[in-house]
C-alpha positions in Angstrom: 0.0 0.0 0.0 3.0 2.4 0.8 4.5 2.1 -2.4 1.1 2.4 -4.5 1.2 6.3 -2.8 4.9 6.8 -3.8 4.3 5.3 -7.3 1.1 7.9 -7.7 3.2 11.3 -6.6 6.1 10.2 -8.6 4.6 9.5 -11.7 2.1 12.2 -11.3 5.4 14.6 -10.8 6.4 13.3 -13.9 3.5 13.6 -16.0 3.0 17.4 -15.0 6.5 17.9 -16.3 5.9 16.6 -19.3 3.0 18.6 -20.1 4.7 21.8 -18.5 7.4 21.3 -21.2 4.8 21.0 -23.9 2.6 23.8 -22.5 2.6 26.8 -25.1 1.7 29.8 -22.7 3.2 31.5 -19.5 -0.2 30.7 -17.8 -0.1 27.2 -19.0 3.1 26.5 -17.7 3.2 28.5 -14.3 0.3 25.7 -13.7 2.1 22.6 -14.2 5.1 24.5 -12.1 2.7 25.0 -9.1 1.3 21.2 -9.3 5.1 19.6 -9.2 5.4 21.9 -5.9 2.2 20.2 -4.7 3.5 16.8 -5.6 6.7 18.3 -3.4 4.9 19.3 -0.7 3.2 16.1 -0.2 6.5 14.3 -0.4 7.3 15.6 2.7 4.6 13.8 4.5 6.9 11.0 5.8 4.1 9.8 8.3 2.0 8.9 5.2 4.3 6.2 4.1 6.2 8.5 2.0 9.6 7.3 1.6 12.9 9.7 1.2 13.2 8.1 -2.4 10.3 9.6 -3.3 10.8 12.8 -2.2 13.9 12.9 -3.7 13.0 11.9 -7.2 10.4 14.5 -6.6 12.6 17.1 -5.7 14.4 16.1 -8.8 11.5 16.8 -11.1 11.0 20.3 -9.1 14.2 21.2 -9.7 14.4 20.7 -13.5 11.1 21.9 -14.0 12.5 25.1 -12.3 15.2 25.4 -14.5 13.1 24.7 -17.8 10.0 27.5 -16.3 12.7 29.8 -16.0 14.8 29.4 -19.2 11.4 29.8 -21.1 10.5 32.5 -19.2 13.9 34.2 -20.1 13.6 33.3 -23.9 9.9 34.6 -24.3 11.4 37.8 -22.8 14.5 38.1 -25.1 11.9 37.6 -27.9 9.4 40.3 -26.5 
């Protein structure tokens, strides 16, 4: 049962990315950024059978999505 919840956020994590790298407005985007915090946040529920793993694979995924959200961000304002 533990590993069902850390299968769901991870893959969830995952799936937002993928979506916030194909997302084709600001708006779009800033939305998948905010749900891989969520999936983040929830990570750190260790009491809910939350492993470290899992919060780290998450905190992955934040942190890449960070960088790609920001280098977009940058490029749509070079092109403004």
């Amino acid at each position: 049962m533990n590993t069902d919840i850390n299968h769901i956020l991870v893959n969830g994590a995952q799936i937002a990315f993928s979506k916030l790298k194909r997302a084709q407005s600001f708006n779009a985007r800033l939305y998948y950024y905010a749900e891989i915090g969520v999936y983040l946040e929830v990570s750190l529920s260790h009491g809910a059978g939350i492993t470290t793993d899992t919060h780290d694979q998450i905190e992955e995924i934040y942190n890449n999505a960070t960088r790609f959200h920001m280098c977009q961000n940058k490029r749509a304002s070079l092109v403004s």
